[in-house]
Structures are given as structure tokens and as C-alpha cells.
C-alpha positions as CSV (number, residue, x, y, z in Angstrom):
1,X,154.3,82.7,51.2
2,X,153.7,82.0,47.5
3,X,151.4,79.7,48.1
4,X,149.5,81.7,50.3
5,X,149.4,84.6,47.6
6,X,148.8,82.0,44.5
7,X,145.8,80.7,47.0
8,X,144.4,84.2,47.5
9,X,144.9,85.1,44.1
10,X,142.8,81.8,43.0
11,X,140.3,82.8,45.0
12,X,139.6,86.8,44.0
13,X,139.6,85.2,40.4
14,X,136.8,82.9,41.9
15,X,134.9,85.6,43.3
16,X,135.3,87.9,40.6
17,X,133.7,85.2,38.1
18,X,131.0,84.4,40.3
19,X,130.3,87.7,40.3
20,X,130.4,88.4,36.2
21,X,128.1,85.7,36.4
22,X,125.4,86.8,38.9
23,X,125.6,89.9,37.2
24,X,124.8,88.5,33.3
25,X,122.1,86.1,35.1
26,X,120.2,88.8,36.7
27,X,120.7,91.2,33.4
28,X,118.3,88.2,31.2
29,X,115.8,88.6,34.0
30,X,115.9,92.9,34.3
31,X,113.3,94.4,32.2
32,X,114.3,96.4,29.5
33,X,116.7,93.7,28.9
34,X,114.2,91.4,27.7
35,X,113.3,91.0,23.8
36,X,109.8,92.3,23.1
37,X,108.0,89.1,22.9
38,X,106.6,89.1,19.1
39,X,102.8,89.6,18.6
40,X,100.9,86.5,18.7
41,X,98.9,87.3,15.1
42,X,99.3,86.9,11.1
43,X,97.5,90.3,10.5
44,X,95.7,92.9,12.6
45,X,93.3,95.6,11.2
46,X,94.1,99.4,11.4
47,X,93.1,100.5,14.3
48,X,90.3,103.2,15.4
49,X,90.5,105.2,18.1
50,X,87.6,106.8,20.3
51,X,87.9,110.7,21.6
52,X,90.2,109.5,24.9
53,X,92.7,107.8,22.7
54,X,91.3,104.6,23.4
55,X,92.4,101.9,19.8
56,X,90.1,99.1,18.8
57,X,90.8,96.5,16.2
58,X,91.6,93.1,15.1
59,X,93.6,90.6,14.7
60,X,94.3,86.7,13.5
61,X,96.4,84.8,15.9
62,X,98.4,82.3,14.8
63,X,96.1,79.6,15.9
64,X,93.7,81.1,13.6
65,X,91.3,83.0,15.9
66,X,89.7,86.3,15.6
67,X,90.8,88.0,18.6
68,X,89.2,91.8,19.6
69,X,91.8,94.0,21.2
70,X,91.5,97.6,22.4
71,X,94.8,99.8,23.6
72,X,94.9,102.7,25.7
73,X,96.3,106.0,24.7
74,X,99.8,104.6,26.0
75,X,99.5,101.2,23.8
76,X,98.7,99.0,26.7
77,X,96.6,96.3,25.9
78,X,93.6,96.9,28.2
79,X,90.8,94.4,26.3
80,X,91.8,91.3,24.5
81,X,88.9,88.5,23.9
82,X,88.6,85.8,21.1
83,X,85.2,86.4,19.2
84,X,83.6,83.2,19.6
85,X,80.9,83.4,17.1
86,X,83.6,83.5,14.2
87,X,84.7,80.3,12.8
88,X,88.2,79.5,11.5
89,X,87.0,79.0,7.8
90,X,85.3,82.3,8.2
91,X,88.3,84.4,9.2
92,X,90.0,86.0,5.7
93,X,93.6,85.6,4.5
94,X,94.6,89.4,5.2
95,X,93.1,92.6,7.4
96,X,92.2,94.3,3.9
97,X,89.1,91.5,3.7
98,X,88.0,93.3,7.5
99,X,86.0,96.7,7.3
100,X,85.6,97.7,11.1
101,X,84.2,100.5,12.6
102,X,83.1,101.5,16.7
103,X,80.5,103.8,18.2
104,X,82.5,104.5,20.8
105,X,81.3,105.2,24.8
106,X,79.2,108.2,25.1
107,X,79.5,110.1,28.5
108,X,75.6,110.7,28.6
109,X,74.9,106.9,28.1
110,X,77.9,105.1,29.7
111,X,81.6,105.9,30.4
112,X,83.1,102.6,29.3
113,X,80.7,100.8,26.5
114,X,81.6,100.4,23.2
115,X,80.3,98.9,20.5
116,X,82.6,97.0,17.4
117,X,81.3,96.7,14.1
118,X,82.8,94.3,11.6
119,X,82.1,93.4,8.2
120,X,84.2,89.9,6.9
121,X,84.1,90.0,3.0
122,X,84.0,86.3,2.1
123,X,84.5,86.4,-1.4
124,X,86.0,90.0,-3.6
125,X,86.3,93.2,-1.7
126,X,85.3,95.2,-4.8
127,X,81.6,93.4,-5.0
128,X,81.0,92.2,-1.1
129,X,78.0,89.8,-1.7
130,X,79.1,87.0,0.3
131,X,80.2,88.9,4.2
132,X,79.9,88.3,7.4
133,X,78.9,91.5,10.0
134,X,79.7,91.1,13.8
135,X,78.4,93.8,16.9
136,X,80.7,93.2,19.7
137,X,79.9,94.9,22.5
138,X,82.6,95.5,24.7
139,X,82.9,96.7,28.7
140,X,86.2,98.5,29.2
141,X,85.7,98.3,32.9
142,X,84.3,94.8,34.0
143,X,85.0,93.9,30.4
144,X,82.2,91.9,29.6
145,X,81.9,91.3,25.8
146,X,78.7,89.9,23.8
147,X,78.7,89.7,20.0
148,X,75.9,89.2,17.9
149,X,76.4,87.6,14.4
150,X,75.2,88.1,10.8
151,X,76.3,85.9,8.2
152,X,75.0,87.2,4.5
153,X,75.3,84.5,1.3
154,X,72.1,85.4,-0.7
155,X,70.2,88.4,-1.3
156,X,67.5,87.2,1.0
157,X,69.8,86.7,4.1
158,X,69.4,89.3,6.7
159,X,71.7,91.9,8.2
160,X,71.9,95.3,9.3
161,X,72.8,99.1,7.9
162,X,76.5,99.9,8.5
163,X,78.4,101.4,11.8
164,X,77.4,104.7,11.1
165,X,73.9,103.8,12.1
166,X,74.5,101.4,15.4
167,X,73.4,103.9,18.0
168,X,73.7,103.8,21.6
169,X,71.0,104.4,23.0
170,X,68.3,104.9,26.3
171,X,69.7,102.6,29.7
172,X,73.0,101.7,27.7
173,X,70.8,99.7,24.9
174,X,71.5,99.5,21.1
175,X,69.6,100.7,18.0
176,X,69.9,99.1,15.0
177,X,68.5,99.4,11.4
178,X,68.2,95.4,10.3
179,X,66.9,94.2,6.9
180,X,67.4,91.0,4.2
181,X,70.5,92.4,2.1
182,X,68.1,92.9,-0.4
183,X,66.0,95.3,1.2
184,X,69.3,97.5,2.2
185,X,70.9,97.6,-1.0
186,X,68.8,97.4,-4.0
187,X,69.1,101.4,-4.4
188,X,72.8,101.2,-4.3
189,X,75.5,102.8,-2.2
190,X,78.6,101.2,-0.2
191,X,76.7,98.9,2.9
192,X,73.7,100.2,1.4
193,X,73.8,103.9,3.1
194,X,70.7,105.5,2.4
195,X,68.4,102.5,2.5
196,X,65.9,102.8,5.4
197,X,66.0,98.6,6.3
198,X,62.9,96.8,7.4
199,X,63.2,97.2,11.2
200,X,64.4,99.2,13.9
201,X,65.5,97.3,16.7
202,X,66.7,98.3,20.6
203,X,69.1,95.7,21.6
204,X,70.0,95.7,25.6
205,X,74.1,94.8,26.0
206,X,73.9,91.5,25.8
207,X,71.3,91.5,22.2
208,X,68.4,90.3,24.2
209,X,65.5,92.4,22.3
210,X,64.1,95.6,24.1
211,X,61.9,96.8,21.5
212,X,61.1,96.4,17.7
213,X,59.6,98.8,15.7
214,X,59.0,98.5,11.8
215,X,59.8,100.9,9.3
216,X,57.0,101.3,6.9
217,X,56.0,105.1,6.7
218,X,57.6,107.2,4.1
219,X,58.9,110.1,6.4
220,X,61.0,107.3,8.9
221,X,62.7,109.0,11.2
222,X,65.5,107.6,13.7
223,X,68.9,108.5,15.4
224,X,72.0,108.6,13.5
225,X,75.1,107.4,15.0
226,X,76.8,110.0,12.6
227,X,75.1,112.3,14.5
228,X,76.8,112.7,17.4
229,X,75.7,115.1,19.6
230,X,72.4,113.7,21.6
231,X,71.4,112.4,24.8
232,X,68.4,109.7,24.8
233,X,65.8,110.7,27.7
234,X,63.7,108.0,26.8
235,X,62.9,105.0,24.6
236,X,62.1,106.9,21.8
237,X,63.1,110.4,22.2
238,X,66.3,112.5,22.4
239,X,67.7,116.4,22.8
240,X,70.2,116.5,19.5
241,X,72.9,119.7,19.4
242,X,74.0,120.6,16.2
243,X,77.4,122.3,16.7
244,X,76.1,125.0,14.9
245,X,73.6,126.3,17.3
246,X,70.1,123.9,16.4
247,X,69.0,122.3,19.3
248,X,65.8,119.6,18.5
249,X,64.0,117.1,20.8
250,X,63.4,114.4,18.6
251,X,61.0,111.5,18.1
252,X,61.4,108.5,16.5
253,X,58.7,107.7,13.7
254,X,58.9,104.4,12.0
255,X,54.9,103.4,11.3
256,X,52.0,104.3,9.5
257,X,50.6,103.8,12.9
258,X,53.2,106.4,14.6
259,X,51.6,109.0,12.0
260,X,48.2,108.4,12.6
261,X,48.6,108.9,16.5
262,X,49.7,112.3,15.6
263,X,53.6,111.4,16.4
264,X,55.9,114.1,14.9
265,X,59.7,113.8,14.3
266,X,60.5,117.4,16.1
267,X,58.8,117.6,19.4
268,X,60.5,121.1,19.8
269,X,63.2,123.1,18.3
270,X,65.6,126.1,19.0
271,X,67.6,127.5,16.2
272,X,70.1,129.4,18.5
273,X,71.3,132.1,15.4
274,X,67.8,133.3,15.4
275,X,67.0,133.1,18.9
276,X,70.2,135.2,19.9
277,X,68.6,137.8,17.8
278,X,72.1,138.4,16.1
279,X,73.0,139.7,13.1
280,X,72.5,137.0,9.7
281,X,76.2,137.2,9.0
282,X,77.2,136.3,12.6
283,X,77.3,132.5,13.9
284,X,77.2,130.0,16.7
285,X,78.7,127.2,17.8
286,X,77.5,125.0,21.0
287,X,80.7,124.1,22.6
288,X,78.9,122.0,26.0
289,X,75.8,120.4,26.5
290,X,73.8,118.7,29.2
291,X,70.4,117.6,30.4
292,X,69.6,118.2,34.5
293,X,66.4,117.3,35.7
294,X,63.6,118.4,33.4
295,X,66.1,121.1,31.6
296,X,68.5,121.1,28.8
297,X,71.2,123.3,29.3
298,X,73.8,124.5,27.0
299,X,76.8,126.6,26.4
300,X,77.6,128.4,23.0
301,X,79.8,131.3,21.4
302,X,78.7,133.7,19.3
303,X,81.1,134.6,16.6
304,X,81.0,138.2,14.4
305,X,81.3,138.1,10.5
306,X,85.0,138.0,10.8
307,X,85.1,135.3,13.2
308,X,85.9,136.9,16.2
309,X,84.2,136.0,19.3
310,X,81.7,138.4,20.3
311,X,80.3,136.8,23.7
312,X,79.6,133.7,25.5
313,X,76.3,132.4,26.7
314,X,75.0,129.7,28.7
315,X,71.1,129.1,28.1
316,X,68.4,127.1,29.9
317,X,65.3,125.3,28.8
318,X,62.2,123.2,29.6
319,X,63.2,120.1,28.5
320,X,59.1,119.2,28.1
321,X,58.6,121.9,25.5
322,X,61.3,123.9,25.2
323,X,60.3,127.1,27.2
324,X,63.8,129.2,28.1
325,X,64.3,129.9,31.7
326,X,67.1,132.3,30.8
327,X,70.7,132.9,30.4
328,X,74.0,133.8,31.7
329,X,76.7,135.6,28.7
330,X,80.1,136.2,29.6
């Protein structure tokens, strides 16, 4: 009978064992349970983030590649893709040598294109007259990426004006102010804002050339990335809404040529403060905007010297020259 209980007893220990076991071998293999694996990079840049929470930037990995990453609003790692037009040699000892910037997808163009802009300073960050620039155009949905590369050593090499002034533009292309370094910084001015550059150029996604167009008149006019608020409705023309009520269709007008064909930078504009017939010490603000067919639609608030709002309208226009076709307030 001992036995029998000293067996039983031997064998409840067994089972209870095996158990404690099973238990810790399924516990390395539960997530949650797991240690975060570590980061594969020396340094990453910060990070910029587009209107749907969407974070772009870059990092070195270990095996010394320059790797573009972009993270949804909950961190996930939706895009990673090693730039392959960046050489080893080229890629700086820390993120603080890596200026980036992104025009980021615009609902009116297309849902899910970005564009990346880097600048690589090769040699002091406080003069930047050896860098590299990179556009990286990136898909978030089929995530196709093409990059298109600029390396600058000498004043004569050629580049482009910074992120501020990559556009997207008509059929999901790319405008882009290019120039020798010389050209786009002789007058001064960090990236050389201001300067006009020697061409305008429509890039398609993958930089095959849609257009070129030189800049040569003294009035140039072109889109602004740090615009914001347009929507191209053709190769060379856009409705822009300034937030505070000034709605223009606007030409670009680059040439000596442009000017002598009569081309003008406003085709039409409505300044909606004075069209509103409101008083001078009220204001407006254009809080949607769209284009349907041939008319340009938009919604705005009109607000009373105190701020208050007063009323809400919702006006329609020829899109050709501007006519209204009336309005809806609220």
C-alpha cells in the first residue's frame, strides 16, 4: 500500500512538473511576453507628421543604410524602404546632419502620395556647402517609392529650392524649382528661400519629365507648397483659397514669352469680405472647398467685429471666369 501511494505520489509530482514546464514554454512564445526587439538603426531623424497622423522620417541601420520609414497614427510601421541612391560614405554620423521635410498627400490630387525631402549636409551644418538633397516619393497604398538624387560639391552643381516649394501637382505630378547652387543662393537666405531658380519642372511619380518651363521674366509666378489650399485643374493652372476668404485661379508665368502671349498670373479673383458686402471690421474664414465640374464651390463663416459668428454661407462659381451662381447661408 505504501508503495502504491509513494508510486502515485511520484507520479502527481511528474505531472505537476510537466505541467510548470508547458506553462513557462508557452509564456516565451505569448505575446506581450516577448522583449521588444530593439530598433535596427544608429540614429533616426525627428519625425514629421502629415494632417492624418501619418510620421515620416529616417533612419541609419546598423548595416549602414539609409532606410525611409513612415508610421501611422498608432506607431505601426506601415512604409519601410532602403533609399538606394544614397551611398554608405554619403550617410552622416548623426540625424542632426539630416534636414527633412514632406509635402504630404493632398485629397484633391491623391489620397496616399507623399513626397520626402532630404537635405544630407556633408561637411558643417552651420555653412552647408557640400549636401546632398533626395525627393522620395512614396505610395502608402501599393507603396511604390522612386527617389531622385542631387548631390551639391561646388557652386555650379545643380539642385533644387527647398520642401517648401515641391508641389504636388496636376495627374499626381511634381513641381519643382531647380537651379546650379549658385543661382539659388547668391541673394542669401537658409536653402536659398527667396531665390526664383533657373527652371520649373513637372516631374510625373517616377521623375520622368512632364514639362519644363524656364524662369526668365521678372514677375515669375508659380505654386507654393506653403500655400496650401489649391486644387490644380490643369497643367498650369489652379483655384487657390486663402483661409481668409480670397479665392484666385491662378496661372503660372515663368517666360518672357508667357508675357508676350498676354498670360496673366490671376485669371480671376473673389475677395469674399468684399463680395459678402459686410461690414470692414467683420471677417471670413473658408472652412471647405471643392471643385465639381466646371464650378468651384466653397463654404465660409462670417465672423462680427467681436468674433462672433454671424452666419454661414456656401457659394458657387464658374470655375471659367468666376461668375457666382449663387448661395446657400445658414
Amino acid at each position: 500500500m505504501d508503495i502504491k501511494r509513494s508510486y502515485k505520489g511520484a507520479v502527481e509530482i511528474s505531472v505537476i512538473l510537466l505541467f510548470t514546464v508547458m506553462i513557462f514554454s508557452c509564456g516565451k512564445d505569448t505575446p506581450g511576453t516577448i522583449e521588444p526587439e530593439k530598433k535596427n538603426e544608429k540614429w533616426r531623424t525627428t519625425a514629421v507628421k502629415d494632417s492624418i497622423g501619418n510620421q515620416y522620417y529616417v533612419v541609419n541601420t546598423l548595416d549602414n543604410k539609409l532606410e525611409i520609414r513612415v508610421d501611422n497614427k498608432e506607431g505601426k510601421t506601415i512604409f519601410a524602404e532602403v533609399c538606394p541612391t544614397i551611398d554608405p560614405a554619403e550617410i552622416p554620423s548623426e540625424a542632426a546632419m539630416v534636414i527633412t521635410g514632406v509635402a504630404t498627400p493632398n485629397k484633391y490630387i491623391s489620397i496616399n502620395d507623399a513626397t520626402l525631402v532630404l537635405k544630407i549636409v556633408m561637411d558643417d551644418v552651420k555653412i552647408q556647402k557640400k549636401y546632398i538633397q533626395l525627393l522620395a516619393n512614396i505610395n502608402l497604398d501599393t507603396k511604390k517609392f522612386y527617389t531622385k538624387k542631387y548631390k551639391i560639391e561646388k557652386p555650379e552643381d545643380w539642385t533644387i529650392v527647398d520642401y517648401n516649394n515641391v508641389v504636388h501637382w496636376y495627374q499626381n505630378t511634381l513641381l519643382v524649382r531647380e537651379g546650379t547652387d549658385y543661382d539659388l543662393n547668391r541673394g542669401g537666405g537658409f536653402m536659398g528661400l527667396g531665390q526664383r531658380g533657373t527652371q520649373l519642372v513637372c516631374y510625373e511619380r517616377d521623375f520622368t519629365i512632364r514639362y519644363t518651363k524656364d524662369i526668365d521674366a521678372n514677375l515669375a509666378s508659380y505654386p507654393s507648397g506653403s500655400g496650401g489650399q489649391y486644387i490644380p485643374i490643369n497643367n498650369f493652372e489652379d483655384m487657390a483659397f486663402r483661409s481668409d476668404g480670397l479665392i484666385s485661379r491662378v496661372q503660372i508665368v515663368t517666360s518672357v514669352e508667357d508675357e508676350w502671349a498676354g498670360k496673366k498670373d490671376i485669371v480671376w479673383q473673389n475677395d469674399l469680405k468684399k463680395s459678402s458686402n459686410i461690414p470692414a471690421d467683420y471677417s471670413v474664414r473658408i472652412t471647405d472647398y471643392n471643385i465639381q465640374g466646371d464650378e468651384v464651390i466653397a463654404s465660409y463663416t462670417i465672423f462680427d467685429e467681436k468674433g462672433n459668428v454671424k452666419y454661414k454661407r456656401t457659394g458657387k462659381w464658374a470655375l471659367s471666369n468666376g461668375f457666382p451662381r449663387g448661395y446657400t447661408t445658414e
